[in-house]
C-alpha positions as CSV (number, residue, x, y, z in Angstrom):
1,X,102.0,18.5,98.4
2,X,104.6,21.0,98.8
3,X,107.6,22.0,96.6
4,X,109.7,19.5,96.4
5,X,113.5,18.5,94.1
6,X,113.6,16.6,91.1
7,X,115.9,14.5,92.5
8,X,113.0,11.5,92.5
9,X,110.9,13.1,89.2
10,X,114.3,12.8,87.1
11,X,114.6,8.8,88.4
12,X,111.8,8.0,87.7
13,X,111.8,9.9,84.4
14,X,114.8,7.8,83.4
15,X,113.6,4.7,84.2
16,X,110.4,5.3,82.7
17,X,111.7,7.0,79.5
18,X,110.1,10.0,79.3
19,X,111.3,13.5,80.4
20,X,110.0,16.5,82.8
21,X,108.8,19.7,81.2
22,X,110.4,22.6,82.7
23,X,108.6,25.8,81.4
24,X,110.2,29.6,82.2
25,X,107.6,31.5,84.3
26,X,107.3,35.6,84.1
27,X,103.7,36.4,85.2
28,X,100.4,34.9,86.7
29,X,99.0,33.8,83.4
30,X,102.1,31.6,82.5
31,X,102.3,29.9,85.7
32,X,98.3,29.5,85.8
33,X,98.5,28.0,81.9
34,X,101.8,25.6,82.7
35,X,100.0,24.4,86.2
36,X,96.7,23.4,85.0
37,X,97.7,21.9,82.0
38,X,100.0,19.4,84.3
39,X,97.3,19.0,86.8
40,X,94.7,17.9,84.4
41,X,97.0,15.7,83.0
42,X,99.1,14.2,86.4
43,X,102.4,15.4,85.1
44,X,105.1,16.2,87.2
45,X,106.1,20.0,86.0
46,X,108.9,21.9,86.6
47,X,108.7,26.0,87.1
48,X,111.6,27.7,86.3
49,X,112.6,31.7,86.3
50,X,115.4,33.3,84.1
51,X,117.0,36.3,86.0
52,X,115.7,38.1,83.6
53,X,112.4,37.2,85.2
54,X,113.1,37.9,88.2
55,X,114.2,41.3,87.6
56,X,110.9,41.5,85.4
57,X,108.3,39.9,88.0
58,X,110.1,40.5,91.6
59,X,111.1,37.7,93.2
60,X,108.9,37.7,96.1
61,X,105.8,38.0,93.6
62,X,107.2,34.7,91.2
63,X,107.5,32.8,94.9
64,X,104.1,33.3,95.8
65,X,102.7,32.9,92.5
66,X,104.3,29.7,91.8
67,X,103.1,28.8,96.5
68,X,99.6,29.8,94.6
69,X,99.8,26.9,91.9
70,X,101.3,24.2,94.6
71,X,97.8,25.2,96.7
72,X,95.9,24.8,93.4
73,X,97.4,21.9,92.1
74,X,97.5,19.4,94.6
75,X,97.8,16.3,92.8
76,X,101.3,16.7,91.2
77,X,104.9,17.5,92.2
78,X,106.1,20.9,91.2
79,X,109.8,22.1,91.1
80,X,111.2,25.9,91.4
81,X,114.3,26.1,89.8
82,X,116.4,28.8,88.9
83,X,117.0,29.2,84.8
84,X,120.3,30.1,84.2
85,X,122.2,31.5,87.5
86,X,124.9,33.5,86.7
87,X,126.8,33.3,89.9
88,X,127.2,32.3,93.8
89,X,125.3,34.8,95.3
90,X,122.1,34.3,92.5
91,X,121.8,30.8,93.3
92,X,122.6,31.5,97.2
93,X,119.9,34.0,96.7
94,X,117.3,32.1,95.4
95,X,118.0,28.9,97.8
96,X,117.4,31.3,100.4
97,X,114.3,32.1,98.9
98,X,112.5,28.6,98.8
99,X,113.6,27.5,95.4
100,X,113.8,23.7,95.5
101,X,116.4,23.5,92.2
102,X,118.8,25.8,91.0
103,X,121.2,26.0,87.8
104,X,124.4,27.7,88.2
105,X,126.0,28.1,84.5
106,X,129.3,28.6,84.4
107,X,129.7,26.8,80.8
108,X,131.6,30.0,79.4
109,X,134.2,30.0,81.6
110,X,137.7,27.3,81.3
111,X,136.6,24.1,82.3
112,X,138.3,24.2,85.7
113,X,136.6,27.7,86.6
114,X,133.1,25.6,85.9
115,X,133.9,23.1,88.3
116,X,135.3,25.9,90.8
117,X,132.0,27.4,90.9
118,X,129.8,24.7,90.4
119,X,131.3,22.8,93.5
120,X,130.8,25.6,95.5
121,X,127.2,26.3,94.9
122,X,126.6,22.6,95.2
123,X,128.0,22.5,98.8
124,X,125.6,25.4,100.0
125,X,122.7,23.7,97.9
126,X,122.7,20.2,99.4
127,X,123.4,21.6,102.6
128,X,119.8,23.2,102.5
129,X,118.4,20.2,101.0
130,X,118.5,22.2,97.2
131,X,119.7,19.9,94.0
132,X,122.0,21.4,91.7
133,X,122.3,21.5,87.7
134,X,125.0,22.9,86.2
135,X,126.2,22.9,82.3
136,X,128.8,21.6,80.2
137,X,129.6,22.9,76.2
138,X,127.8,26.1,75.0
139,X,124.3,27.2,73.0
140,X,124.0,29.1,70.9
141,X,121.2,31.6,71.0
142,X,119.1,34.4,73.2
143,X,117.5,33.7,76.3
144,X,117.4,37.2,78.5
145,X,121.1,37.6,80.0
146,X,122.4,34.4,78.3
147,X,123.3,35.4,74.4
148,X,125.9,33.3,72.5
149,X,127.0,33.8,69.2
150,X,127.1,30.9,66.8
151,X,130.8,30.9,66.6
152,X,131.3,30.4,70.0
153,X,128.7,27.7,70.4
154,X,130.1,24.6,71.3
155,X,129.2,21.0,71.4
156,X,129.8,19.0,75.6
157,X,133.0,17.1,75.6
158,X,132.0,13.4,76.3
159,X,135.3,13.3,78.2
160,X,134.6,15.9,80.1
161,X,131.8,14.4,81.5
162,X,132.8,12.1,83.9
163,X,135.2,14.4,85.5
164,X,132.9,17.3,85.7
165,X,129.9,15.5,87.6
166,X,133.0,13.4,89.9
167,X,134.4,16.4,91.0
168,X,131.3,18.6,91.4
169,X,128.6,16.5,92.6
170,X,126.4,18.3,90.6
171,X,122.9,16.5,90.6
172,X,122.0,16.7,86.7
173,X,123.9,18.3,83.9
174,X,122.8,20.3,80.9
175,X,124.4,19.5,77.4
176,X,124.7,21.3,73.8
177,X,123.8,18.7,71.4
178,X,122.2,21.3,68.5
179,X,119.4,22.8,70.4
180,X,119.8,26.7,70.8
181,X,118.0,29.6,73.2
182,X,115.4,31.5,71.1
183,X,112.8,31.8,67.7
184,X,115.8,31.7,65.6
185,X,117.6,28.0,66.0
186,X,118.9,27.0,62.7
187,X,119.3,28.4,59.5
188,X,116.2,29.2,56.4
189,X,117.0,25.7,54.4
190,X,119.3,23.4,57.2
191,X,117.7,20.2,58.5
192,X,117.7,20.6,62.0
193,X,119.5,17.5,63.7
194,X,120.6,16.9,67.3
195,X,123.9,15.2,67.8
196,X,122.5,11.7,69.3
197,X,126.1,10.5,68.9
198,X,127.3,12.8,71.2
199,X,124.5,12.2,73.6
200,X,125.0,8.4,73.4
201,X,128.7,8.8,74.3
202,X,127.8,10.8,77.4
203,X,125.2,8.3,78.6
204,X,127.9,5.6,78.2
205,X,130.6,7.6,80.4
206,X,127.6,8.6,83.0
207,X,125.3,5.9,82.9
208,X,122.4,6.6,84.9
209,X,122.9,10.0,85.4
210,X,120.1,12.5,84.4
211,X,120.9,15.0,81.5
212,X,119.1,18.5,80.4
213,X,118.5,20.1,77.2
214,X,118.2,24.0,76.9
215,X,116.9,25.8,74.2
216,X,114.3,22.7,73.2
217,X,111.3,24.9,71.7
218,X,110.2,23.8,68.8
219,X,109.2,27.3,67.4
220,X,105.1,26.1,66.5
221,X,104.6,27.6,63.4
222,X,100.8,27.7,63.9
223,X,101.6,30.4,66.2
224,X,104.2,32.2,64.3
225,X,101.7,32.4,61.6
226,X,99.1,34.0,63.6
227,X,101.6,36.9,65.5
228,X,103.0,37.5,61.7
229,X,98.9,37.6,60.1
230,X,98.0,40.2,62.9
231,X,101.2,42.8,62.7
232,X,104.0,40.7,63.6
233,X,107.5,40.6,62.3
234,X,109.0,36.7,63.0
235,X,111.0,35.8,59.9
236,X,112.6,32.3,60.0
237,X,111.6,31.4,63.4
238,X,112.3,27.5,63.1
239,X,112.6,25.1,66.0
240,X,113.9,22.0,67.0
241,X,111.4,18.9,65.7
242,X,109.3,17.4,68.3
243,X,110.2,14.2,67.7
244,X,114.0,14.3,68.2
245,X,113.0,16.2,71.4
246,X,110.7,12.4,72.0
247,X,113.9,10.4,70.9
248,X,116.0,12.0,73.3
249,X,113.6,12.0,76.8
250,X,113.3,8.1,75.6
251,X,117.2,8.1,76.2
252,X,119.0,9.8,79.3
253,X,117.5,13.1,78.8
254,X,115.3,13.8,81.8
255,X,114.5,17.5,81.5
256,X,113.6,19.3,78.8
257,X,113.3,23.3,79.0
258,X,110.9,25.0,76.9
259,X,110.2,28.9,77.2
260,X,109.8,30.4,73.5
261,X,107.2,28.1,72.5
262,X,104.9,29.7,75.7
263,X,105.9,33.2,74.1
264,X,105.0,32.6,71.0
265,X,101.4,31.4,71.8
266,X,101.0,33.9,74.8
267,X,102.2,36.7,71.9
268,X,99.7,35.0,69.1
269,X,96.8,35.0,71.4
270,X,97.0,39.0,72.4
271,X,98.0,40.1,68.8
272,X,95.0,38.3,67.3
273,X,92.6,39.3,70.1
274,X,93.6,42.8,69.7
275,X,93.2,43.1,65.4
276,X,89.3,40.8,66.0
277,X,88.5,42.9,69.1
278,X,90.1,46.3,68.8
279,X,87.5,48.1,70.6
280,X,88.9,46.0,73.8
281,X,90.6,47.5,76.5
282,X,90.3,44.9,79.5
283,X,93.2,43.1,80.0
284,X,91.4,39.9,81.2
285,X,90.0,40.3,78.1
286,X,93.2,39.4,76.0
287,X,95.3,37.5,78.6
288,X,92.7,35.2,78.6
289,X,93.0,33.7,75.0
290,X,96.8,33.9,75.6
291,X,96.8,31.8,79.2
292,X,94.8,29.1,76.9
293,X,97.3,29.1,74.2
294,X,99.9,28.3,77.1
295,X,97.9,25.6,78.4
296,X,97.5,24.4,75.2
297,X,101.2,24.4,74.2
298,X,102.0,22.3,77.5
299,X,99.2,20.2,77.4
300,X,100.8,19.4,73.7
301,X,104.5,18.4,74.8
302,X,103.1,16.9,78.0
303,X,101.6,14.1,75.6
304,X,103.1,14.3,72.7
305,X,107.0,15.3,73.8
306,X,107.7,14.5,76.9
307,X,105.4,11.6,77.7
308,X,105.1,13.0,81.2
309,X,101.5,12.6,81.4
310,X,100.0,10.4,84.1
311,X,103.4,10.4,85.6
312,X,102.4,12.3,89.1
């Protein structure tokens, strides 16, 4: 089938109580890993890039990389979505370019700027047939262009909500509950928690409408344990718990965005192919182990996180 929006994945997601992975994309072994992984299973996937991705890859090379997996992959719906626009002409750009979802993220500016912006790119999105996300509150965190300090994190506005999506149009809408962009999420020592209350409150001022989490790795530590055991230098890498990530795509949360997590096992399966093999120099040698480890990791949150599978 070809590309297509998520604006039937995320209803039936809600309905269903489970949410859509939506995996960041920066080479062919990532997108081969994240494809295969929801085609064996019959998940609907999403397939996002970062700008920072498409700086690093091209954009003309992520398009027909991700055209190769819809070939491949016949069985289950795939979205390309922009991570993360910055501005108009990004989204306008990538619209223009055959993505079937883009993000414009405007949550840094005053609240009327957001809307200002996000309006606008939703009229030139859904007059090429392109759904729109946008975000509201601000996380914490590293994620390529995006970097936010702690102290000027802050949590969505449930009466914001309402007025935001009203005036916009905007087709889903990303919220800062407690997750955070990066390795690093929460403090050595702190019980990671996710603000359900707020979440609950937004559900009840937009019922039915279908929300996003950023920053949603859960920072594996089987993985950081291997990068760390073969040269590596992650201290304090802690995620979000898998299963506040399940209690929330049971709820309104529909997408769920997930890129360090693919990192980290990508990194962990070249660092430890390189110290067992170091006579190898092929690099199908040791992007092979690391392309598993992706499918593995997605195969993982597919059953065990998002409850996606058999949902094609």
């Amino acid at each position: 089938m070809p590309l297509v929006t998520s604006a039937e994945m995320f209803k039936k997601a809600y309905d269903g109580g489970y949410a859509i992975g939506a995996f960041n994309v920066n080479n062919m072994e990532i997108v081969q890993g994240i494809t295969e992984a929801a085609q064996e299973l019959k998940s609907p996937v999403i397939l996002q890039a970062s700008a920072g991705a498409r700086k690093y890859a091209n954009p003309s090379y992520l398009k027909k990389l991700v055209e190769a997996a819809v070939i491949e992959c016949p069985d289950i719906p795939i979205v390309m979505h922009l991570d993360h626009g910055p501005d108009f002409e990004t989204c306008k750009s990538c619209i223009d370019n055959g993505f079937t979802s883009v993000m414009i993220d405007a949550s840094s500016k005053p609240f009327e700027e957001n809307i200002e912006i996000t309006r606008k790119v939703v009229e030139y999105a859904h007059a090429h047939g392109v759904v729109v996300e946008a975000e509201l509150g601000a996380l914490a965190g590293i994620e390529d262009d995006v970097k936010v300090d702690a102290k000027d994190s802050a949590y969505t506005r449930p009466e914001e909500v309402e007025e935001f999506v009203s005036r916009t149009g905007v087709d889903s809408l990303a919220i800062a509950i407690g997750t955070s962009h990066g390795a690093y999420k929460f403090k050595p020592g702190t019980k990671p928690q996710l603000r359900f209350d707020i979440l609950d409150e937004i559900v009840k001022k937009i019922p039915g409408f279908p929300i996003v989490l950023h920053g949603a790795s859960s920072v594996p530590q089987e993985y950081v344990k291997i990068i760390n055991a073969n040269g590596g230098q992650l201290v304090d890498a802690i995620g979000v718990p898998e299963d506040q990530l399940r209690q929330a795509a049971r709820s309104a949360v529909c997408k769920i965005n997930i890129d360090s997590d693919l990192r980290l096992g990508f990194t962990a399966g070249i660092r430890q192919t390189f110290i067992e093999h170091p006579e190898l120099f092929d690099p199908r040698g040791y992007l092979k182990p690391a392309r598993q480890n992706v499918k593995d990791i997605v195969k993982h949150k597919i059953v065990d996180v998002l409850g996606s599978a058999g949902k094609a």
